[in-house]
C-alpha positions as CSV (number, residue, x, y, z in Angstrom):
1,X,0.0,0.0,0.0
2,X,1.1,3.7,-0.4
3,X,1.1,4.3,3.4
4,X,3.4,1.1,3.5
5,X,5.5,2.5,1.1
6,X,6.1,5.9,2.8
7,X,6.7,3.9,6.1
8,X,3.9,5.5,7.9
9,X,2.1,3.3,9.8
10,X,-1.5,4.1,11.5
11,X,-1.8,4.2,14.9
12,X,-3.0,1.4,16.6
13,X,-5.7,2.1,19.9
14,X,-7.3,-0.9,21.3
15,X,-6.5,-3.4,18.1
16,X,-8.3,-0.6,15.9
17,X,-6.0,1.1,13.3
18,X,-7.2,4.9,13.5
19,X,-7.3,6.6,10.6
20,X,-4.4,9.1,9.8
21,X,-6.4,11.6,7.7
22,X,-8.8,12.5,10.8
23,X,-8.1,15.1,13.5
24,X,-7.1,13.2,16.4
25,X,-10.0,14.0,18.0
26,X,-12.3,12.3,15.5
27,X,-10.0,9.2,14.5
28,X,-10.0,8.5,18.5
29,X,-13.8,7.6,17.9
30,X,-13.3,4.9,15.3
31,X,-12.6,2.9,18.6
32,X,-15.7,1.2,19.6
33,X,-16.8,2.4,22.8
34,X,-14.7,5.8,22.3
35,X,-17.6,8.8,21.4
36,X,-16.9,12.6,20.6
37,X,-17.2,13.3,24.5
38,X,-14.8,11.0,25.4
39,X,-12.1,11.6,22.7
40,X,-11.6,14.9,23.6
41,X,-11.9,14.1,27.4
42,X,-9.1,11.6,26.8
43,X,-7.0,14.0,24.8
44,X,-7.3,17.0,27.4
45,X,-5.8,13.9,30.1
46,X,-3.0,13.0,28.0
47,X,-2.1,16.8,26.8
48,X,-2.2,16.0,23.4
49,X,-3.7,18.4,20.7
50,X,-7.4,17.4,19.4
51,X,-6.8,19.8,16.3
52,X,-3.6,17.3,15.4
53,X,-3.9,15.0,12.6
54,X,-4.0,11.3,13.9
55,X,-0.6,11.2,11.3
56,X,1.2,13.5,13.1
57,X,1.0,12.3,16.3
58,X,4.3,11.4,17.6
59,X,4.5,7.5,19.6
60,X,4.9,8.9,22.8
61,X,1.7,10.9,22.1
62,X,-0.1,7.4,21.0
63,X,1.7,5.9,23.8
64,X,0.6,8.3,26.6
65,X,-3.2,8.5,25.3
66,X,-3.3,4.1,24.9
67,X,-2.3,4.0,28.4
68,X,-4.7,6.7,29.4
69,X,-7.8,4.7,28.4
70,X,-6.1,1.2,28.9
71,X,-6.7,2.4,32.9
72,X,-9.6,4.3,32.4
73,X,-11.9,2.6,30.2
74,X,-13.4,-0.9,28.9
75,X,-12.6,-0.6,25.1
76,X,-13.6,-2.9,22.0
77,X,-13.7,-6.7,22.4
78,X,-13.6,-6.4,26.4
79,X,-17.0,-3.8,26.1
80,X,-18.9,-5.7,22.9
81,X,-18.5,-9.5,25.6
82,X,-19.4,-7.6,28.6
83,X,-22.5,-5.6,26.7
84,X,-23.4,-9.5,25.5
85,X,-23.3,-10.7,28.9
86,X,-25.1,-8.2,30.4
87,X,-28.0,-8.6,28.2
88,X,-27.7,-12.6,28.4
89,X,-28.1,-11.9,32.3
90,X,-31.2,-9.8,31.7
């Protein structure tokens, strides 16, 4: 692929590659569980510019906001099995 070829490689938040065209804030919410209100709640923890393009953040930036919502929240696979057992339960 082109991105390949340029060596850039997306992001990767919770096993989701964000997309690198998107303003951080935006691409943050291709995460499943991740919403507008939270992307930028998670980006105002971490210190990391919501205007920024999800390209040009630099790894410690990925780094810093990954372990932000590793701590914080339940993300992806975790969240889609515990909605399913919830509504099993109920």
């Amino acid at each position: 692929s082109e991105q390949a070829e340029a060596g850039l490689a997306m992001a990767r938040i919770g096993g989701i590659d964000i997309p690198n065209d998107k303003r951080a804030e935006i691409a943050l919410t291709y995460v499943y569980g991740i919403g507008l209100v939270r992307s930028q709640a998670i980006l105002a923890a971490t210190g990391v510019d919501p205007d920024k393009r999800a390209r040009d953040l630099t790894d410690e930036e990925v780094v810093r906001i990954r372990a932000y919502i590793d701590e914080n929240y339940i993300i992806e696979g975790d969240l889609r099995r515990e909605i399913r057992q919830n509504i099993a339960r109920l």
